[in-house]
N, C-alpha and C positions, 0 to 999 in steps of 0.2 A: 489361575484367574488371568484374564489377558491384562496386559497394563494398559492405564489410562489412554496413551499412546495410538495404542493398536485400536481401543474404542471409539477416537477419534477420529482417525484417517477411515475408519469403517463407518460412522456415520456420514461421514465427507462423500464414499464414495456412494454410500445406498440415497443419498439426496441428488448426485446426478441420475445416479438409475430414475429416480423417481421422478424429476421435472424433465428425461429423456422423453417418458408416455407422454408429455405433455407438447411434444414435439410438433407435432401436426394442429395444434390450435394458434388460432392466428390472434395477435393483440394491437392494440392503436395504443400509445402514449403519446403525452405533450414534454416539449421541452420550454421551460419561463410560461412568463405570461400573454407571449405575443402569437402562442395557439399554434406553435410548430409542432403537426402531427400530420405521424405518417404509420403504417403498418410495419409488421419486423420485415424488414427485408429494403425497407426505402433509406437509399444512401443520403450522407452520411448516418451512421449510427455512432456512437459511442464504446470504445472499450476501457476498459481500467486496464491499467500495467502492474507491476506486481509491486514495483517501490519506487516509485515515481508518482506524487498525487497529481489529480488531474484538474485542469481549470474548470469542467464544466461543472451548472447546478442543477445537481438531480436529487431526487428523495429514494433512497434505496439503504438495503443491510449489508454489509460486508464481512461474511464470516470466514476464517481462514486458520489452518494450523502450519506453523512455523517450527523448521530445524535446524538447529545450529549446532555443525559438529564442529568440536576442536581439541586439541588434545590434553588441552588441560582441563577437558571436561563437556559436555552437551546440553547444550539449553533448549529447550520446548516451552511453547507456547501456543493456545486456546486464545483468540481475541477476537474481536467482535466490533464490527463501527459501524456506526449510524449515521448517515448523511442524510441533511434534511434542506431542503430549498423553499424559502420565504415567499418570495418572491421573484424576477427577472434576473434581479442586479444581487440579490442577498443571498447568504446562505451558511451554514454550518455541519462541523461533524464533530461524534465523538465519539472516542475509540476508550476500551478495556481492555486487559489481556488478564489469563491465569496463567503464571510461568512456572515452570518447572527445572530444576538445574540439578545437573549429575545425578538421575534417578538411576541409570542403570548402574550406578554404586553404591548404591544403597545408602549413602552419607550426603543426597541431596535436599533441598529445601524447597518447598512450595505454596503458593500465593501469589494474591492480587498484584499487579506490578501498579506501574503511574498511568493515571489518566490522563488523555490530550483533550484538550478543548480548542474548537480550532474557526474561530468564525472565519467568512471570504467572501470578497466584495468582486462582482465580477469586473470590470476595465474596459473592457472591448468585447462586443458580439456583432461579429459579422457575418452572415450570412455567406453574403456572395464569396466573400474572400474566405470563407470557410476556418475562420480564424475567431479564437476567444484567449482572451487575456486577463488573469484573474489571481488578485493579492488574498495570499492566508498569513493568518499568525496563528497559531500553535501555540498553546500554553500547558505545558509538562504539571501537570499537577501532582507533589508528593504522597501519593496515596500507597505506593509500595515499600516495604520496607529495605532502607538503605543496607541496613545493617547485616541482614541475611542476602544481598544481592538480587534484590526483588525491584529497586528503584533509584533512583539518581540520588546525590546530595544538595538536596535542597530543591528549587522548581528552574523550569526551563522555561524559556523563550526561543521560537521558533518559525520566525516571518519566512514568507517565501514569495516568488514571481512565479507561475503556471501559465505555461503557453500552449494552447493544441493549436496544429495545424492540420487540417485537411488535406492529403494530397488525393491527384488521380482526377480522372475526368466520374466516376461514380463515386467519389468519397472514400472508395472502400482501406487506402490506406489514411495512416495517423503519424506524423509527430508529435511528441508529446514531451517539454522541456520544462524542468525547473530548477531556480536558482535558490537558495536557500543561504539561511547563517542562522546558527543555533549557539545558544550561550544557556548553559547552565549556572545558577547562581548558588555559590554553595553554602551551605548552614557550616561547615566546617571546611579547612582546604580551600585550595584555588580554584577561581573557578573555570571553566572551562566552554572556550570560542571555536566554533569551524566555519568554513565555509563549503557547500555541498551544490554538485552540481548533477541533474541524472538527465540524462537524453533515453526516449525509447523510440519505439517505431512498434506498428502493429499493421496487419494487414487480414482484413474481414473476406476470405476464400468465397467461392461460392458456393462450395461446402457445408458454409458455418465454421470452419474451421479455421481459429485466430490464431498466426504466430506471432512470438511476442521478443523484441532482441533489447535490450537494456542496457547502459554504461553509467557506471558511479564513480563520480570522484569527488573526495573530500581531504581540505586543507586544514589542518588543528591549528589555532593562532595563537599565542603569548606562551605559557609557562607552563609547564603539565604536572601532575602531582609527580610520585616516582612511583613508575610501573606502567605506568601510562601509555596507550597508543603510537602508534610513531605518527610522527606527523602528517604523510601523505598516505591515501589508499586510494588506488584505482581497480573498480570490481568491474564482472560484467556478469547479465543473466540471461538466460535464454527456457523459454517457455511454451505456454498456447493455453488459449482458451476456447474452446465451444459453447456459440451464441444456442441455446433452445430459442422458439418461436413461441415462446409464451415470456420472455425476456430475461430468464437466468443466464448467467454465465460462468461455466465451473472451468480450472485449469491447474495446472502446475507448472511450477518452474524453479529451477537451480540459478544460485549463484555461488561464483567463486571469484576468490581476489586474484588479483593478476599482476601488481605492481604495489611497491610502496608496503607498509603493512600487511604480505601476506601469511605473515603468523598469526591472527589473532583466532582466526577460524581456520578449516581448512574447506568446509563446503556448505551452504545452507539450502534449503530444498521450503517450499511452501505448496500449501494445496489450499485452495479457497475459492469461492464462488462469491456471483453481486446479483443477490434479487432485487429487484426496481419494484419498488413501493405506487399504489395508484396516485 
C-alpha cells in the first residue's frame, strides 16, 4: 500500500496536471474594493512565497504538503489555509495541518496539530508606488496535542509587519518582507519569545515561470526550557512557482539552515499551490 506520503505529493502533483488544461482560459479578478481589475497577465500580479506571509488581501485556498528531515526523526505535514478578504482594509486567514512524525519508523504519531487564527488590517495601499503595508496577529490555538508532539504548550501569539514592494518598470518582480515576534504562553514551563525576520524576492518570467529566493532569521529571547533551540537560526529557500491563466499557482521549494542552529533539521522541502477564490 503506498504511504500516506506518496498519496499526497501524488494528489499535489495530478492537480497541477489538471488546472495545467486549464492554461489557455483567460480570467479577470479584483483586488479590494476600489475595482482593480485586470486579466492574468496585467502587471502587477501577486505571488505568495513559501514562508514569508504576505501583506496583500485576497480570498483564496492554500494547500500544501510539508518535509521536515532531521536526524532525530521526520515530520510531515497536510495543511490547508483559508484567506478571506472583507473588505479594502480587512481581512483574515486560517490555517489547519495533519502532522505526521517519525512514520517511517514505525514508532511515529499522528494528528491534528494547532490552529492559527490570524486577522490583518491592511496600513498602506499604494498604487502608484506599488507598495502595501499590512499588521497580522496570529493567534496559535491549542488544538494539537502537546503531549504526543502535535502542538505547543499552551497558546501563541504571533503579531507581524508585511511589506510587499513592487519592483521593475512592469511589476513583474516582488519584495516581500516581514517582521514578526512570537511568544508562546505556556500551561507548563517557560515560556517562550523570538523575534523573526524573512525577506523574499519573486520574479513573474514571461514564461509564467516564478522563481522564488527566501532568507530566515530568527532571535529566541529570555530563558529556554532545557533542550531547547539554540538561540539564533539563519535559513534560506530557494523555489518557483507556475502562475496557470486561470489563476492557480502550484510550486516547490527547499529550505536549509545555514547559520546559528543548523542541527535542528537538516532540510525541509514543500509542495503547494494558491487557488484564488471569485
Amino acid at each position: 500500500m503506498p504511504s500516506r506520503r506518496a498519496i499526497i505529493v501524488a494528489a499535489l502533483a495530478a492537480g497541477l496536471l489538471v488546472t495545467g488544461r486549464a492554461a489557455a482560459q483567460e480570467r479577470e479578478h479584483a483586488h479590494g474594493d476600489e475595482g482593480h481589475v485586470h486579466a492574468h497577465g496585467g502587471f502587477p500580479e501577486y505571488v505568495d512565497l513559501f514562508f514569508t506571509h504576505h501583506a496583500y488581501l485576497e480570498r483564496k485556498v492554500h494547500p500544501r504538503f510539508d518535509a521536515v528531515v532531521a536526524e532525530a526523526g521526520n515530520q510531515y505535514s497536510e495543511s490547508l489555509e483559508f484567506v478571506w478578504q472583507f473588505n479594502r482594509w480587512l481581512g483574515a486567514e486560517v490555517e489547519a495541518a495533519l502532522i505526521q512524525s517519525d512514520p517511517d519508523l514505525g514508532e511515529g504519531v499522528s494528528g491534528f496539530g494547532d490552529l492559527e487564527v490570524a486577522p490583518m488590517v491592511a496600513l498602506v495601499q499604494d498604487p502608484a508606488r506599488l507598495l502595501i503595508v499590512t499588521a497580522r496577529s496570529g493567534f496559535v490555538l491549542p488544538t494539537g496535542d502537546e503531549d504526543e508532539g502535535l502542538g505547543v504548550d499552551g497558546w501563541g501569539w504571533e503579531p507581524g509587519l508585511l511589506i510587499w514592494k513592487g519592483l521593475g518598470a512592469e511589476g513583474r518582480g516582488a519584495l516581500q518582507a516581514e517582521i514578526g515576534y512570537g511568544r508562546t504562553f505556556a500551561n507548563e514551563g517557560v515560556d517562550e519569545e523570538e523575534l523573526a525576520f524573512n525577506l523574499g524576492y519573486s520574479y513573474w518570467t514571461h514564461s509564467n515561470w516564478i522563481p522564488v529566493a527566501e532568507i530566515h532569521a530568527v532571535e529566541r529571547l529570555g530563558e529556554h526550557e532545557e533542550g531547547a533551540l539554540a538561540d539564533r537560526q539563519l535559513s534560506g529557500t530557494l523555489g518557483f512557482r507556475y502562475a496557470f491563466a486561470n489563476g492557480q499557482q502550484w510550486g516547490a521549494a527547499v529550505q536549509l539552515p545555514l547559520l546559528g542552529d543548523t542541527e535542528s533539521y537538516d532540510w525541509r522541502v514543500v509542495i503547494g499551490g494558491i487557488i484564488h477564490l471569485q
